[in-house]
C-alpha positions as CSV (number, residue, x, y, z in Angstrom):
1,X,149.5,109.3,116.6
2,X,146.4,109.2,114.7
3,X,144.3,110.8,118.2
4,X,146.9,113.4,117.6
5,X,146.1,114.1,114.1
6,X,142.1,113.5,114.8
7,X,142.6,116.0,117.7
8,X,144.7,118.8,115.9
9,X,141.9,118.6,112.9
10,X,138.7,119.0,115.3
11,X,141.2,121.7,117.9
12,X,142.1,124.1,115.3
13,X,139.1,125.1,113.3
14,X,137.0,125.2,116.8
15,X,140.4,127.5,118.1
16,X,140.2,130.1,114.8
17,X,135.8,130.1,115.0
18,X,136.1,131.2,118.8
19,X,139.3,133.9,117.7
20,X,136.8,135.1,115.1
21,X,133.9,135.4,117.6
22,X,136.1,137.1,119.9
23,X,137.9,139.3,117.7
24,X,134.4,139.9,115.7
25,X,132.8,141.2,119.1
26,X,136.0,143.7,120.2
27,X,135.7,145.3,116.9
28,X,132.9,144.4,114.5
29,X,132.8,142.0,111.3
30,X,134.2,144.1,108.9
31,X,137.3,145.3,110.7
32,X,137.7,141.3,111.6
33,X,137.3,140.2,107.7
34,X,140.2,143.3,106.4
35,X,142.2,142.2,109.1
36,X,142.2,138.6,107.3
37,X,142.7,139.6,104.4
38,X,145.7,142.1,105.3
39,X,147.5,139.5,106.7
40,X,146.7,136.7,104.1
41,X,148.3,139.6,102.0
42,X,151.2,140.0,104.1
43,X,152.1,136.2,104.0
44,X,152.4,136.2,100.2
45,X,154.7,138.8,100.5
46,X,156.8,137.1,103.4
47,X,156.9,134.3,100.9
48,X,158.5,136.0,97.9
49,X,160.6,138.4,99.9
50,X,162.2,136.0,102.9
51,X,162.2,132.9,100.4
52,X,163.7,134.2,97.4
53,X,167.0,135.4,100.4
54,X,166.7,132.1,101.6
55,X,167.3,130.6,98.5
56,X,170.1,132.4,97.6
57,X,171.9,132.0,101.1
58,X,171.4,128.2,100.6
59,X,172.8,128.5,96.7
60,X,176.0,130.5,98.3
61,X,176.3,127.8,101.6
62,X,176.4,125.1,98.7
63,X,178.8,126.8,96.8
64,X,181.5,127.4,100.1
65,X,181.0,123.6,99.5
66,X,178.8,123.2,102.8
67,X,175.8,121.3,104.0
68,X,173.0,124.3,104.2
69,X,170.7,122.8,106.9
70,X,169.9,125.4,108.8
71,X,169.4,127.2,105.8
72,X,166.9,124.8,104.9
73,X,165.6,124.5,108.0
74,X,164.7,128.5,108.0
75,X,163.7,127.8,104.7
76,X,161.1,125.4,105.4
77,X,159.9,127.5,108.5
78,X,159.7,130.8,107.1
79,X,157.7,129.0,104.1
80,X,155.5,127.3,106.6
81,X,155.0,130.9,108.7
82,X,154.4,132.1,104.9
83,X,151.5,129.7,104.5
84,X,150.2,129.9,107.9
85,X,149.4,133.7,107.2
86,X,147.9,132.8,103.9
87,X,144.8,130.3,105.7
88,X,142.0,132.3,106.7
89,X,142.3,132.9,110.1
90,X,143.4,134.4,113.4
91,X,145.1,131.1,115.1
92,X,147.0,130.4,112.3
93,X,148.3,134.1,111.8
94,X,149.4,133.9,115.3
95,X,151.4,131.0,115.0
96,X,153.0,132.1,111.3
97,X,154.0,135.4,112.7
98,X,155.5,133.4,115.6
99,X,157.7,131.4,113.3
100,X,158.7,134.7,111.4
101,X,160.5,135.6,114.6
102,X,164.7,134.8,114.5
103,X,165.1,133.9,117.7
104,X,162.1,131.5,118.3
105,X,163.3,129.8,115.0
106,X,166.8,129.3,116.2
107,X,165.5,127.6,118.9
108,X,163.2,125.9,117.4
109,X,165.9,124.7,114.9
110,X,168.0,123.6,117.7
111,X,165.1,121.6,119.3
112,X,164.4,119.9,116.4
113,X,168.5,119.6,115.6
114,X,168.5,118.1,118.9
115,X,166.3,115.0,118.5
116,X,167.2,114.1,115.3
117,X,169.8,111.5,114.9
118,X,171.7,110.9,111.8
119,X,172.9,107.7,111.0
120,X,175.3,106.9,108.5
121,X,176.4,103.2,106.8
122,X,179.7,102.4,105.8
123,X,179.3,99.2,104.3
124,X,178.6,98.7,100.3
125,X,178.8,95.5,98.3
126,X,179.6,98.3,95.1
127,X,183.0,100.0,95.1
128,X,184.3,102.4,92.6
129,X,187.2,101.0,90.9
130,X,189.3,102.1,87.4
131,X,186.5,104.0,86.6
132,X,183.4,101.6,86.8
133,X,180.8,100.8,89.5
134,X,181.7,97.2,90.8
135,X,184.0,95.3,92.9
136,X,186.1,91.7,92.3
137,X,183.2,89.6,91.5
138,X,181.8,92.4,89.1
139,X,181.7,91.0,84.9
140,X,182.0,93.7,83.0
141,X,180.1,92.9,79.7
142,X,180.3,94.9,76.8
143,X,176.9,95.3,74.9
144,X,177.7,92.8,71.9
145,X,178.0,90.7,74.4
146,X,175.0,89.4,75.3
147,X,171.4,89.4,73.9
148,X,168.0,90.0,75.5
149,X,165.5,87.2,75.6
């Protein structure tokens, strides 16, 4: 896992210099440079606008009385799209604008929804009971009695 990391870290930054080289020679530096800046622009703007409706559709899915996670899952990707067109760079923009796209997100969210396993216990040595954490074996002391040492 760490080659992963290592390689992702030395990949990207040689991926956006060669998009800037490219992208720089088809039509100039200056063009190139706005065009950063434009979208670094747009990607604060994604932020507010698609995660201030995001939060409120996950404040109304809680209120129905429902688990919002795909709501929070679009959440976190539109956030991460958001920041992606912030960073400086062409790669980067490519792949946030990818992630602002419904459909790819869907099924992203359903390949992620997919390997993830949810595992639940049963089992707990506390039970609620007359209205106090504890079960048979519980004392129940009140605080006069007993002293700290």
């Amino acid at each position: 896992m760490a080659r992963v990391f290592f390689l992702v870290f030395l990949l990207v930054p040689l991926v956006e210099i060669a998009f800037f080289v490219l992208i720089g020679q088809a039509v100039g530096v200056l063009p190139t440079l706005a065009g950063v800046l434009i979208t670094a622009l747009i990607g604060a703007f994604v932020l507010r606008a698609q995660g201030l409706s995001l939060i409120a559709e996950i404040q109304s899915t809680m209120g129905r009385g429902q688990l919002p996670a795909r709501a929070l899952a679009e959440a976190m990707m539109v956030g991460v799209a958001g920041l992606l067109l912030l960073l400086p760079g062409y790669f980067s923009d490519l792949l946030g604008v990818l992630l602002l796209i419904p459909p790819l997100r869907a099924g992203l969210y359903n390949l992620l929804k997919s390997r993830m396993v949810v595992v639940a216990t049963g089992s707990s040595s506390q039970t609620w009971r007359s209205g106090r954490l504890g079960g048979d074996d519980t004392v129940d002391l009140d605080p006069d009695d007993w002293r700290q040492r």
